[in-house]
N, C-alpha and C positions, 0 to 999 in steps of 0.2 A: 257786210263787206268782207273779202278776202282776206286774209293774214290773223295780225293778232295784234289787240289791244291792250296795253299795259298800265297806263297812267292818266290821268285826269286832270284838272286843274279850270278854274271858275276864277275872272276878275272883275266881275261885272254883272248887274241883270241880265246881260246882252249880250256875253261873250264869254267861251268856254273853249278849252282846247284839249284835246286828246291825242295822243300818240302811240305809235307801233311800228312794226314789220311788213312788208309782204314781198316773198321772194327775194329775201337778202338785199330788201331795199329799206328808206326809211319813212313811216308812212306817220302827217299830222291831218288830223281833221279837226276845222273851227265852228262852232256853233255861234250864229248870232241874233238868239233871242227866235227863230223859226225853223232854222233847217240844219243839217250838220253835212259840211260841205270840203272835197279836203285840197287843202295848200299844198301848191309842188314844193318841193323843195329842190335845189340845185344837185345835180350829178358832181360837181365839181367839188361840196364841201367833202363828199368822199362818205359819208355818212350809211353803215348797211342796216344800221336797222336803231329805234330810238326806246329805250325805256322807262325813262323820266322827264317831266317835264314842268317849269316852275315859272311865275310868271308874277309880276307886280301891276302888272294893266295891258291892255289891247294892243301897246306900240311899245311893250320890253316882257318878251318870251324867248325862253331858253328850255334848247332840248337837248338833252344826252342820251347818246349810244355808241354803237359800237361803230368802228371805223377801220381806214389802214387797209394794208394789203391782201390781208386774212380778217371774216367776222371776228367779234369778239379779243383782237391782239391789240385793241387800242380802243380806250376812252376818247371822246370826243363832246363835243358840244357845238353846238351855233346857236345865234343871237338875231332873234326879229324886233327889226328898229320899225315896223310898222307901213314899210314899203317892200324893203330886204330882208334878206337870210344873210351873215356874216359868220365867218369862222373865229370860235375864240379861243378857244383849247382844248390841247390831246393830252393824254398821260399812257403811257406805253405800258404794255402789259398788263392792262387794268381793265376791269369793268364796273362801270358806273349802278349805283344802287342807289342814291337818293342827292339830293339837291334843296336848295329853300334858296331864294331874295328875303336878305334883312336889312335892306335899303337901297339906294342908290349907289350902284357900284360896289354892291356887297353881297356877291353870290357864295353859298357854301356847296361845294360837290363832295361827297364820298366815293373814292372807287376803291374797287375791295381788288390785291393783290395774296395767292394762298402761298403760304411756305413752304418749307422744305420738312416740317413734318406736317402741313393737308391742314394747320389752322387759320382759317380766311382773317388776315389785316384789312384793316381801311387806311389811308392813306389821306385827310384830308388839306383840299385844297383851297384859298378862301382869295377868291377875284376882288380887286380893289382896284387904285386907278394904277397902284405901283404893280400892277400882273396877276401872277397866278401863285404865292409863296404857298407853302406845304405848314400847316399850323401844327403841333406836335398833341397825340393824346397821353391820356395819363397811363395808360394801360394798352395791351392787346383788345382790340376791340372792332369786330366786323359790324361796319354802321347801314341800316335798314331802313331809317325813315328820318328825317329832320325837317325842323321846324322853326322859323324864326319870328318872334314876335316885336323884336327891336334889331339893331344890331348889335346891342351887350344883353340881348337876350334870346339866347340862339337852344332850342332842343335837340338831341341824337339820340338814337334807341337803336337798339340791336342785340348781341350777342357776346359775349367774351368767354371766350373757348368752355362753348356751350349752356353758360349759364344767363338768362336775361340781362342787359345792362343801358341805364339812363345815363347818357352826357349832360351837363350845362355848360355852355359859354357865354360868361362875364365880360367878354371885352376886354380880357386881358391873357386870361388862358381857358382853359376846359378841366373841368373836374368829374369825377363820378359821382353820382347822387344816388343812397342806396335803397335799394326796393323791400317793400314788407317779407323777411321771413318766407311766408308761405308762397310768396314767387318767387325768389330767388332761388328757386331751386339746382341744382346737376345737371337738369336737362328742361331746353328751353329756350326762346327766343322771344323777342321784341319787332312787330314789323311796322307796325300801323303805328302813326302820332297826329293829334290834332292838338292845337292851342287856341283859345279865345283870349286869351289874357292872363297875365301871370300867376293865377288862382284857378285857374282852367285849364289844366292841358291833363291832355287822355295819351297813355298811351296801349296799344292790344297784342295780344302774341298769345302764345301758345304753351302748355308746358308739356313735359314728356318728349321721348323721343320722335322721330319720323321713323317709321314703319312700322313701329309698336302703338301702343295706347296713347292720344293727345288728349289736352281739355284747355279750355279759352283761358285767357287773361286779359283782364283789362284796371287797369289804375289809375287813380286820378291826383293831379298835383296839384294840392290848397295853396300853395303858395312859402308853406312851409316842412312836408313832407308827402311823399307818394305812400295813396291806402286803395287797398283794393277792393273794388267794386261789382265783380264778376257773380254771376247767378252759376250754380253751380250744375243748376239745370239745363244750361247748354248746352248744345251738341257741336264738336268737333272744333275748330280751331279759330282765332281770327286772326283777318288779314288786315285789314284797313282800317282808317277812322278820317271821321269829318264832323267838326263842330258844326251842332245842330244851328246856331247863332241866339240858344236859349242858356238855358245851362245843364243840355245834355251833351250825349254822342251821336252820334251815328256809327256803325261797324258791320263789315262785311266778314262773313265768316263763309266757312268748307264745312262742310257735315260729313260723315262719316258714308252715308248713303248716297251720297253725289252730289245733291242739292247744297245752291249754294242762296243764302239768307242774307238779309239787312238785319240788323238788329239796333232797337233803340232805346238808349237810356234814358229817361227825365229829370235827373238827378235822384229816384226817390226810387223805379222801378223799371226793370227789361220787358220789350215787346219787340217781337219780330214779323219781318213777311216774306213769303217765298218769291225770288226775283226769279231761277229758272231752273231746270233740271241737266246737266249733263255739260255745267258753265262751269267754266271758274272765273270769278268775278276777282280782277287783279287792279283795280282802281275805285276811289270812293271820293265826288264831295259834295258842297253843296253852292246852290246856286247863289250869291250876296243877293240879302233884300229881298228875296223872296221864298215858298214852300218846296220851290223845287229840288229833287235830288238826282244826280247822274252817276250811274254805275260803269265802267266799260269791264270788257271783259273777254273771254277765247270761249267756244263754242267747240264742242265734240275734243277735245286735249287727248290724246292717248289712242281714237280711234285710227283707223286705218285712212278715211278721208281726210282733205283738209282741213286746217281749223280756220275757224269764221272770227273777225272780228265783232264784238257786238258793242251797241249802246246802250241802255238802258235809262229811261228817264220818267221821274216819279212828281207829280203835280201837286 
């Protein structure tokens, strides 16, 4: 398909939803259990283009992008009640970078606004029945993936002026929870998070600078602190993760060479497989209840034609 694919999301054997662009519009496609087929969405929510998308079942999906009079001058979201599209909130000046449902009427969004010296803030906001309030973090901290596995147990990952950083939220506030030594490095990031259960959660990122030398990270939370798990035999960076529903990972990573890989953890050992050459795979999960795994992703990124949206789906 034309444009470009960013995000992913599975509620079901029989229902999956994926989101994007094409030509400064906002593009979702739904998967159910045979075809991947795509939902209009209204001109009217104002919507140009979608980069996340989070979902607790078939008839309560929410997509964030960008919006407003200019792409990118305004966060946005809308809400599928299973019939409709519904508008539910903007944030001005912001772009949206991650999202989770940790229950009923408890949505979390990060939009990341940059300062006035170029260090990217998050901003989040946390949907309940009283609105959209701004919940306060403990630090500077540019948020990249989240994850909620209750609603007093909520994950954040991302960045803090430049160095990896993990959130929790308790249901009361958000704290920092600190990362082994040898990730927490000066340079580095946090983008990928999956959670199975509170002894479960993965999260992957990268250390080293961008445009110099990178190398993967991945960590896992026993319940009572994050160790890292990473093969150092890797190549290049990871982007994404998806609880395998065992007690591994899944992770999408970038190679250094173009090629863009799944990699999979069993808790004991890394294996990987080549999904395509000249992709960048910017979405990862898996399908509930069954072997299946769906990648999406951009096609040809950087060349002079257009890029492609793609799907990718593993049996």
């Amino acid at each position: 398909m034309p444009g470009n694919l960013y995000d992913v999301v599975a509620t079901g054997a029989g229902d999956a939803w994926a989101v994007g662009d094409e030509d400064d519009g906002a593009v979702v496609m739904r998967w159910r259990g045979e075809a991947w087929t795509k939902v209009e969405v209204p001109r009217r929510l104002g919507l140009h283009g979608l980069r996340v998308v989070a979902a607790s079942g078939p008839s309560d999906v929410w997509v964030f992008g960008a919006g407003g009079p200019s792409s990118g001058q305004e966060a946005r979201a809308a809400r599928w009640h299973g019939t409709q599209w519904t508008s539910t909130w903007r944030e001005p000046n912001s772009f949206v970078d991650a999202a989770t449902i940790a229950g009923p009427d408890h949505v979390w969004v990060a939009a990341r606004r940059t300062g006035g010296d170029g260090t990217c803030r998050s901003v989040l906001r946390h949907h309940t029945s009283a609105g959209w309030p701004a919940v306060a973090l403990p630090s500077v901290v540019c948020v990249q993936a989240m994850h909620a596995l209750a609603s007093q147990d909520v994950w954040a990952v991302g960045e803090a002026r430049g160095r990896p950083a993990t959130l929790h939220w308790d249901g009361q506030k958000w704290r920092t929870v600190s990362l082994p030594p040898a990730v927490a490095g000066p340079n580095g990031e946090l983008r990928g998070l999956a959670a199975q259960s509170p002894t479960q959660v993965w999260a992957v990122g990268r250390t080293g600078r961008m445009g110099g030398a990178v190398g993967p990270v991945a960590v896992r939370w026993d319940g009572r602190k994050w160790e890292s798990v990473v093969d150092p035999t890797v190549p290049g960076k990871f982007v994404d993760a998806a609880a395998d529903g065992h007690d591994g990972v899944l992770v999408s990573a970038s190679s250094a060479s173009g090629d863009d890989l799944v990699f999979h953890y069993d808790g004991r050992q890394w294996s990987w497989e080549h999904v395509a050459s000249d992709h960048s795979v910017t979405g990862l999960t898996v399908i509930p209840d069954t072997s299946r795994i769906v990648a999406v992703g951009i096609c040809c990124e950087g060349y002079d034609e257009d890029t492609t949206g793609k799907i990718w789906m593993r049996h």
